[in-house]
Structure formats: structure tokens, C-alpha cells
matplotlib code that plots the C-alpha trace (Angstrom):
import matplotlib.pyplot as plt

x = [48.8, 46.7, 46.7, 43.4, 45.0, 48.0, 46.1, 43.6, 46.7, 48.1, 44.8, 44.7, 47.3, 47.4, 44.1, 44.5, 47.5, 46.5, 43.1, 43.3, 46.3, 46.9, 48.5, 49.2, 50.2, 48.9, 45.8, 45.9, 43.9, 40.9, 37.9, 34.4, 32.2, 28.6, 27.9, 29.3, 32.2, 35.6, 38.9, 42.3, 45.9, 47.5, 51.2, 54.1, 58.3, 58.5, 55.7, 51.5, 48.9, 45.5, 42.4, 38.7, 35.9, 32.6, 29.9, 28.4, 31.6, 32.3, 28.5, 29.6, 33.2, 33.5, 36.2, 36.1, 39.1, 41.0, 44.2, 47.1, 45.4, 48.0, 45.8, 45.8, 43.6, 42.2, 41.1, 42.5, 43.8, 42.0, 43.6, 41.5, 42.5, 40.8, 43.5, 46.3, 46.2, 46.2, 44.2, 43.1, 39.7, 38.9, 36.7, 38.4, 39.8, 41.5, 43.1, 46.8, 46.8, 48.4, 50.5, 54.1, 52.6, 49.7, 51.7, 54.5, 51.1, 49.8, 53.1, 53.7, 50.3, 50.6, 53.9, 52.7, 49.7, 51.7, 53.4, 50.1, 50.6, 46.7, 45.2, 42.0, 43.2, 46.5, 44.2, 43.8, 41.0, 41.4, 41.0, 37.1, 38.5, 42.3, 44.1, 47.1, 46.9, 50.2, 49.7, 52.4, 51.5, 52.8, 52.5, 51.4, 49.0, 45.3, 44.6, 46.3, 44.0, 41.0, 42.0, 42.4, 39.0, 36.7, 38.5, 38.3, 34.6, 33.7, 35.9, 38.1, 39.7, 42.7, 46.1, 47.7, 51.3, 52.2, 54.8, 56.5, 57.0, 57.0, 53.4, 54.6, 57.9, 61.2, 61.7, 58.2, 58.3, 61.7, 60.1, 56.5, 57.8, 60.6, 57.8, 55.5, 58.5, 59.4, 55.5, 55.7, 59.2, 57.6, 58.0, 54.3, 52.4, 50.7, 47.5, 46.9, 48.7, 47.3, 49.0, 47.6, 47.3, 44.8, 43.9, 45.6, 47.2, 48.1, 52.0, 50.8, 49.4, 52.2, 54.8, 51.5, 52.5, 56.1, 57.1, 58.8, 55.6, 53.4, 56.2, 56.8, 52.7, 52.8, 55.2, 53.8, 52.8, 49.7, 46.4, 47.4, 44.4, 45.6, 43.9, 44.6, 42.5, 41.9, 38.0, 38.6, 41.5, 42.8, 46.2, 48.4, 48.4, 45.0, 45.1, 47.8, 46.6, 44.5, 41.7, 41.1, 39.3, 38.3, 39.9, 42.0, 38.1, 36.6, 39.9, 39.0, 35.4, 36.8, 39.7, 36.9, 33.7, 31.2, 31.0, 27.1, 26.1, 27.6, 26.0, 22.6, 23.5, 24.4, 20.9, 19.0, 20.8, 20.3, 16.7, 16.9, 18.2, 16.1, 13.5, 14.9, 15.4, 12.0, 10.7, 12.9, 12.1, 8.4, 9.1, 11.1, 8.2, 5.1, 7.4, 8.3, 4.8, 3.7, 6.3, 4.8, 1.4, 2.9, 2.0, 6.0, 6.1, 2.4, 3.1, 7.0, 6.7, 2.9, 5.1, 7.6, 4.6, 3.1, 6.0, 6.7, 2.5, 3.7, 6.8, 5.3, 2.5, 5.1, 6.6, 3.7, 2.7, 6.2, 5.7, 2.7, 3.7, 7.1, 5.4, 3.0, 5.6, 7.7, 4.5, 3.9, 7.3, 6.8, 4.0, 5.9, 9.0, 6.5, 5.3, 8.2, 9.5, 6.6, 6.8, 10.7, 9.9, 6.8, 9.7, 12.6, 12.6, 13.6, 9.9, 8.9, 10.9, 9.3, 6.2, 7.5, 9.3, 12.6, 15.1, 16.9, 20.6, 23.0, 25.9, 28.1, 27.0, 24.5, 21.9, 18.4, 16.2, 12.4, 11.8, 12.6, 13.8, 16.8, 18.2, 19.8, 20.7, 23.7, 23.1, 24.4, 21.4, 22.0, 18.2, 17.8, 15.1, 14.1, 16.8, 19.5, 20.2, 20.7, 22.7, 21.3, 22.0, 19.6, 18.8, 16.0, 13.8, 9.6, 8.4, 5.1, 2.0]
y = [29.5, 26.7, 23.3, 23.7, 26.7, 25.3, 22.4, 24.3, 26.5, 22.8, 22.0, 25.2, 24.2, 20.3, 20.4, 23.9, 22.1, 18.5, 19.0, 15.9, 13.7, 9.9, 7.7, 4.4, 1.6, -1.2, -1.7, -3.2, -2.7, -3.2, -2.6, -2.6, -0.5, -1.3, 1.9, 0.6, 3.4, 1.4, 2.7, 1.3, 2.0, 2.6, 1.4, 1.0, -0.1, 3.5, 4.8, 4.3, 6.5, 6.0, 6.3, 6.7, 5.5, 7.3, 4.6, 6.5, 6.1, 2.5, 1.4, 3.1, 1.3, -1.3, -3.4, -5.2, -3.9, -6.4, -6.7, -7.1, -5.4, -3.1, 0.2, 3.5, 5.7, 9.1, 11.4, 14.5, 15.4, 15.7, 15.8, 14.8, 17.3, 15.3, 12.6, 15.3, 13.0, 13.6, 10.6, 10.7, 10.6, 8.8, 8.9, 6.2, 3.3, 1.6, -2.2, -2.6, -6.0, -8.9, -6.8, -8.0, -10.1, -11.4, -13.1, -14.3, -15.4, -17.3, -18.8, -20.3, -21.5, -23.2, -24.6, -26.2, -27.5, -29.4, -31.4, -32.9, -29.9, -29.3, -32.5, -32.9, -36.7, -35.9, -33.8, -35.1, -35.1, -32.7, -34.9, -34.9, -33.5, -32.8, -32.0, -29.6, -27.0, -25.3, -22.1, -20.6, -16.7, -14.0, -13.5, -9.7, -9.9, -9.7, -13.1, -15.4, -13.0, -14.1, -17.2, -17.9, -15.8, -18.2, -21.5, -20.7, -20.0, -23.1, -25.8, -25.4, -29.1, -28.2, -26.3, -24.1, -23.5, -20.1, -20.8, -17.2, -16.2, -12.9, -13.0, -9.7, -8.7, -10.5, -12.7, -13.6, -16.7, -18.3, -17.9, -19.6, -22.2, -23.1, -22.6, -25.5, -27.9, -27.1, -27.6, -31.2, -31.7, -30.9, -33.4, -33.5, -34.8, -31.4, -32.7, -29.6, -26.9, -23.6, -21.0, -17.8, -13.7, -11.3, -9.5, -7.3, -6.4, -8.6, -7.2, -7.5, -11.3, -12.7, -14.4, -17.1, -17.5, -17.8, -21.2, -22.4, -21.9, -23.7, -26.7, -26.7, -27.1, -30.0, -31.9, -31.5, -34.9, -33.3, -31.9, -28.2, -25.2, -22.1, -18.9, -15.9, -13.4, -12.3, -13.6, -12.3, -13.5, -17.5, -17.7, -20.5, -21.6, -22.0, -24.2, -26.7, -26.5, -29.3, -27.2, -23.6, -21.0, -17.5, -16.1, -17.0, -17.1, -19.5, -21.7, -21.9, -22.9, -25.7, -26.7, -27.9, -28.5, -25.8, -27.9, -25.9, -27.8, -31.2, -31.2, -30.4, -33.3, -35.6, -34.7, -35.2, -38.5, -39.3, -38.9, -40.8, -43.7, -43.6, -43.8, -46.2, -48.5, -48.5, -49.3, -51.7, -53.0, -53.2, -55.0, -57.8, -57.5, -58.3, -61.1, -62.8, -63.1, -64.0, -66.7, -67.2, -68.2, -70.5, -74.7, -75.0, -73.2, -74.4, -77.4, -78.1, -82.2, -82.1, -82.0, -84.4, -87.0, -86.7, -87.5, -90.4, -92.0, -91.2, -93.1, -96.0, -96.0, -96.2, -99.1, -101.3, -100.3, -101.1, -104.6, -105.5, -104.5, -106.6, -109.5, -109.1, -108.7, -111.7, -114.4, -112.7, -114.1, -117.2, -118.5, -117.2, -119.0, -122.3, -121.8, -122.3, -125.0, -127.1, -125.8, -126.8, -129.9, -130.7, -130.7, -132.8, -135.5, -137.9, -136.9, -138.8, -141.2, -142.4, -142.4, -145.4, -144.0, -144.1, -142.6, -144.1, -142.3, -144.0, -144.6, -143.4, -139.8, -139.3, -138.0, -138.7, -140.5, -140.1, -142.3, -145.2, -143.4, -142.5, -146.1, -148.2, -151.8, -152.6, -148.9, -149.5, -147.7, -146.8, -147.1, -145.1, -145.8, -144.4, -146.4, -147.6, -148.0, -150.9, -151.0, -152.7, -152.9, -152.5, -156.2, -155.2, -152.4, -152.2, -149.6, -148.1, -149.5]
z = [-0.8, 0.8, -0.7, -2.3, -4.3, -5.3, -6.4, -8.0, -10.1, -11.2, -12.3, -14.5, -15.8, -16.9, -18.2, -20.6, -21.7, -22.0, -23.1, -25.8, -25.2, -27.0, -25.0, -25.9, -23.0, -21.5, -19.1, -15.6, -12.7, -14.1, -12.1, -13.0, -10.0, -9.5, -10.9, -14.4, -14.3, -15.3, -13.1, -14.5, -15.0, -18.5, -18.3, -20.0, -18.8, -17.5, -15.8, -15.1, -15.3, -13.8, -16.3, -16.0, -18.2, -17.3, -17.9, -20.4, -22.5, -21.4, -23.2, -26.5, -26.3, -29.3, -27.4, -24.1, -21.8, -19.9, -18.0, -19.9, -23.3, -25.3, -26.2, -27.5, -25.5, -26.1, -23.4, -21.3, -18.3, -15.1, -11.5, -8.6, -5.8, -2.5, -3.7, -5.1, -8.2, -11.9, -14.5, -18.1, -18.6, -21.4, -24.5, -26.9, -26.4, -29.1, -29.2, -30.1, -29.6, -27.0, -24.1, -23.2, -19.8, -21.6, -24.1, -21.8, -19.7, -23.2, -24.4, -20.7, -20.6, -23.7, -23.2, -19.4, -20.6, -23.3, -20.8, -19.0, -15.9, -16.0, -16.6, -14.6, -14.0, -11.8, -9.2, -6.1, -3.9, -0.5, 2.6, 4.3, 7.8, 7.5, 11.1, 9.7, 7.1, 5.8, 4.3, 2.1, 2.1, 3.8, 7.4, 7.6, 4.6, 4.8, 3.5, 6.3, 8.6, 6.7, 6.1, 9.8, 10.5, 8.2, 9.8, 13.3, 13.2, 10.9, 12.1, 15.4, 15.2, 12.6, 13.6, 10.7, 9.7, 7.9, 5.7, 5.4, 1.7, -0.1, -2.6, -4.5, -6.4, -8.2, -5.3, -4.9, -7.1, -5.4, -2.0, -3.0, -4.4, -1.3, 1.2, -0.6, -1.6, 2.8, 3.8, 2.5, 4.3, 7.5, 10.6, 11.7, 8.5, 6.6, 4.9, 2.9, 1.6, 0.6, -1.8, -2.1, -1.2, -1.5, -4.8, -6.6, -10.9, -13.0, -12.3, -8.0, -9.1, -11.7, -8.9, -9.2, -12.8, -12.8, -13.8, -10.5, -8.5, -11.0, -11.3, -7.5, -6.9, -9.7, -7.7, -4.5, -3.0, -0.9, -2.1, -2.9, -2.9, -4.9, -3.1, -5.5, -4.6, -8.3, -9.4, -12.6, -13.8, -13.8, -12.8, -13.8, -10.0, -10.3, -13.6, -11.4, -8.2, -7.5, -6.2, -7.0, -4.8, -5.6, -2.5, 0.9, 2.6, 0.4, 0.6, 4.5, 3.2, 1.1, 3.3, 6.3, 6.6, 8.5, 11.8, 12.4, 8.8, 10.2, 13.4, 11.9, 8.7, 11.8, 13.7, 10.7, 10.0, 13.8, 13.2, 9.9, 12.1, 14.3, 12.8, 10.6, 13.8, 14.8, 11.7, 11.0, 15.0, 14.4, 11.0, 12.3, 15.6, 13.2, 11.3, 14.4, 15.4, 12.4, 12.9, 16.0, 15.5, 12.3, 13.2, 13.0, 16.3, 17.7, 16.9, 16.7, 16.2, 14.4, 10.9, 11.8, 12.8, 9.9, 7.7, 9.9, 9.6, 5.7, 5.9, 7.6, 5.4, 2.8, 4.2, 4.1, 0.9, -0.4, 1.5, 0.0, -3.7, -2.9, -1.5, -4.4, -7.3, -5.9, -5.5, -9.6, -10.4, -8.7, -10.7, -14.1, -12.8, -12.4, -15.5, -17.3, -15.5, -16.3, -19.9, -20.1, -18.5, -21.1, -23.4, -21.6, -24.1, -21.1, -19.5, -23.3, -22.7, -19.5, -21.3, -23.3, -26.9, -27.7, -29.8, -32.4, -33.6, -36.4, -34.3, -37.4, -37.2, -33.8, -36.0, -34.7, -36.7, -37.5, -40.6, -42.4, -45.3, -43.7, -42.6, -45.3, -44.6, -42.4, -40.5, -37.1, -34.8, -30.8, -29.4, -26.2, -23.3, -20.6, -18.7, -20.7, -24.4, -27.2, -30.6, -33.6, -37.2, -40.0, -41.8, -43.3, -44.5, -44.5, -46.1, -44.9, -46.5]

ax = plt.figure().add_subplot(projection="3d")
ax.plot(x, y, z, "-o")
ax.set_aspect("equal")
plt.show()
């Protein structure tokens, strides 16, 4: 028989027999084609199946199938001979509930999250133009490739280290997590590190959730970028890491900057500068000459004479007024003395009175009323003085 007839026997056969099978499992590989067919895997701890949804099906389904879902699907049997392949194709697809891997995925999520691991506010920012990049992936992959591809052709000033480490199977996890812990032991100072592979299943993708990675990427003193190659999908990685990209390409894209963009940023700032200068030149131009033609510069010493005509104008005024005030205070000062002087009682006494005290007390006497006979009196001249006493008393008439 040819292979097309053998094939074509086997065919007979599975899909008379397994017309209308239920199998219950758990989905991976999910895809989603433009064409809005859905291709997965139904799997359990002994075996996988592959499965197709014809879109027709898929926009009648009352659940939305994701990786990690526990199902029971109804469908038959179909092999695909240009493959050699058998798949269900299915017509129902009913939820079981959380799969094994999604709720070890939830529990551990929960659990790191509790202890701060994903905080936005213990990120730290990637460097502007970093000079050595470590990459922890595995050498023969597809992703270093791309990764390499994308950085050589937007920046050409950074050297990269491949940190060998297995991205897929039980060791996977043990390997990741050595390679970052030795990329920030390195000799020469690594300025970002970046963990990744391309895509893959949840079962291809789950050494990026295994504890040890995500705790060894926590502790990691420099900026770490986690590059799973899974869009769909969030990896705990990607919660920890300080910077997530989509895929080992866009981590290139984040890592440096495009140098075509930042030579055109730096011409247009150039120009920006330039043009800034001139304005700025013409600016302080039209100020200096407006400076220029100012009487301060005509004339440097025009102000400085004026305030000294001012000053001396000043100064005589302030002459005058003293001269002035002090000839005022003069003739008050004159007038005073002759008023004190109108009433010196010596200036009477030259005018011929006298005053008469009683020698007993000193007090001054103005009328005969207050002398009684035998009073001794001191009489005071101009020049001189004379006691007396009283013998006798007239009274006015």
C-alpha cells in the first residue's frame, strides 16, 4: 500500500469508530487564527490530544477557552493525513473548572504578591543608554537570534552576554535563576539583564513561573526585562521583572534607543537651538542698542553733573536756612535776656528802692502791717545794706 492508502484505511477506521467521543482534559496551546478557527491541545498526566474548533462552532461556544481551563469536550475523530495526525474535532465544549497549573499558577501568585514581590514602587528604571546587556536564555533558541537582530540594527554601541540556561523542562527553573544571580556577579559591570525565550504552552512557559526564577529576578540588584514570548498570557516573571516586554524583539526595542529616531530628535533639537541662538542673539542685539542710544551711555557724566549742580544747590540753600534759623534764635535769645533782666531786682535797685527783710526770718517786706515795734529790719541798696529796728509805726493816712 502507499502511504496515502494506509492512511486512508486508518482513517476508515478511527472515525466509524470514534464518531462521538467525550473527553475530558485540560486546554493548552491555545491559538486563535485570523480566520477565527481555534487549534489547541486537550491534556491530561498521560497523554495530549490536538483539537479543533471550526469558527462556526467557536461563535456558538458559551464559555471562553483559555490555557490551563479543565473541560469536557465533545467531538469525533478526524486524522489529518498531509500531517499523518489524528485530532478531535469539536462541537461542545464544556467548563470543569480551574486546571492543576492554573491553580498552582493562582495560589503562587497570590502567595508572592503578599510579600510586596510585585509592587510597582520596588521597579527600577532601565538605564537611557546602557553599554552591557546580559541575557539569560538559551544560546540555540530563536529569541537570542532576534534579540541580537533588533539591537544590532537600532543601536550598535552595547556588547551582549548570553548567559546559557535551559528555558524549557524540570531543570529550566534552577538554570534561570543561577544564570541572573551569575549576570550580576560578572567582572565588567552588566547594566541590564534580560530573561526570556520565545513562545510557547503554558507547560513550554512555566520554568518563568517557578518560584526560584521569580525570587532570583526580585533580588537582582540591576534593572531586569522579562521577554516571554507569550502575548497572551502574564507570567509571573513578567509581574517581578522590573520591565515587561511582549517578546525577545521588543526587549531589544526597550533595552536601547533606535539610534535613526535620536539622530533625527538631535537634528530637530539642533535646529531648535539654533534657532533659539539667533533669536536669542538678535534679542540681546536690539537691547544693547537700545542701551546704546540711552543718555547714560551718550552722555556718561551728564547725570552725575546734575546731581552734583543739585547738591550744591543744596548746600547753599542749607546755608542760608542755617544762617537764617541761627540770627532767628539770636533775637529770641535777646529777648529774653532783656526780659530776665527787666526783672533782676538789683536792676530796681539801681533805680533808687530798696528792700526791707526782718532779720529774724528773711521775709521781704511790702507793708507796714507786717512790722511790729522792736522788729529788727536789714534794708538793702543798690550797694550795700543797713539794719534798723522798728520804734515806731505810722499807719497810712
Amino acid at each position: 500500500m502507499t502511504v496515502g492508502q494506509l492512511t486512508g484505511q486508518i482513517s476508515t477506521v478511527l472515525e466509524s469508530n470514534f464518531s462521538t467521543v467525550w473527553v475530558a482534559g485540560e486546554i493548552s496551546n491555545l491559538t486563535r487564527a485570523a480566520s477565527g478557527h481555534c487549534y489547541l491541545s486537550i491534556k491530561d498526566e498521560d497523554a495530549q490530544i490536538g483539537a479543533i474548533v471550526w469558527r462556526s462552532t467557536a461563535e456558538r461556544l458559551n464559555v471562553t477557552m483559555s490555557d490551563g481551563m479543565s473541560v469536557v469536550c465533545q467531538g469525533a475523530l478526524d486524522v489529518y493525513a498531509p500531517r499523518g495526525a489524528y485530532q478531535l474535532i469539536l462541537k461542545k465544549v464544556l467548563p470543569q473548572g480551574e486546571g492543576d497549573l492554573q491553580r498552582v499558577l493562582r495560589q503562587r501568585r497570590e502567595q508572592l504578591a503578599a510579600e510586596g514581590l510585585f509592587d510597582q514602587d520596588r521597579k527600577k528604571p532601565l538605564p537611557r543608554f546602557p553599554r552591557r546587556v546580559a541575557m539569560v536564555t538559551s544560546p540555540t533558541g530563536a529569541a537570542v537570534q532576534d534579540f541580537l537582530k533588533v539591537l544590532g540594527r537600532r543601536w550598535q554601541h552595547v556588547s551582549v552576554v548570553v548567559v546559557p540556561a535551559r528555558v524549557q523542562g524540570d531543570k529550566a527553573a534552577a538554570e534561570i535563576a543561577n544564570g541572573i544571580a551569575l549576570a550580576a556577579r560578572l567582572q565588567e559591570k552588566i547594566d541590564v539583564v534580560v530573561v526570556g525565550r520565545g513562545g510557547g504552552s503554558l507547560e513550554d512557559l512555566w520554568a518563568f513561573n517557578e518560584e526560584a526564577v521569580v525570587r532570583a529576578i526580585a533580588e537582582c540588584s540591576i534593572p531586569v526585562i522579562s521577554a516571554v514570548g507569550h502575548e497572551i498570557d502574564v507570567s509571573l516573571s513578567d509581574l517581578v521583572a522590573d520591565v515587561r516586554a511582549l517578546t525577545p524583539s521588543e526587549a531589544a526595542e526597550l533595552v536601547v534607543p533606535d539610534r535613526i529616531e535620536l539622530a533625527e530628535q538631535l537634528t530637530v533639537l539642533s535646529g531648535r537651538l539654533a534657532r533659539a541662538l539667533r533669536g536669542r542673539a538678535a534679542e540681546s542685539r536690539i537691547q544693547l542698542e537700545s542701551m546704546a542710544s540711552t543718555t547714560v551711555f551718550r552722555k556718561p557724566f551728564e547725570t552725575i553733573q546734575h546731581l552734583a549742580r543739585q547738591l550744591d544747590d543744596l548746600d547753599r540753600r542749607g546755608n542760608r536756612a542755617s544762617r537764617a534759623r541761627f540770627q532767628l534764635q539770636q533775637q529770641r535769645l535777646s529777648g529774653l535776656v532783656d526780659r530776665l533782666e527787666s526783672l533782676n531786682p538789683r536792676a530796681v535797685l539801681d533805680r533808687g528802692y530798696t528792700l526791707t527783710q526782718r532779720s529774724i526770718d528773711g521775709k521781704l517786706l511790702s507793708s507796714g502791717d507786717q512790722l511790729q515795734l522792736g522788729d529788727q529790719l536789714i534794708t538793702r541798696f543798690a550797694n550795700g545794706s543797713a539794719t534798723s529796728r522798728v520804734e515806731q509805726i505810722e499807719p497810712e493816712e
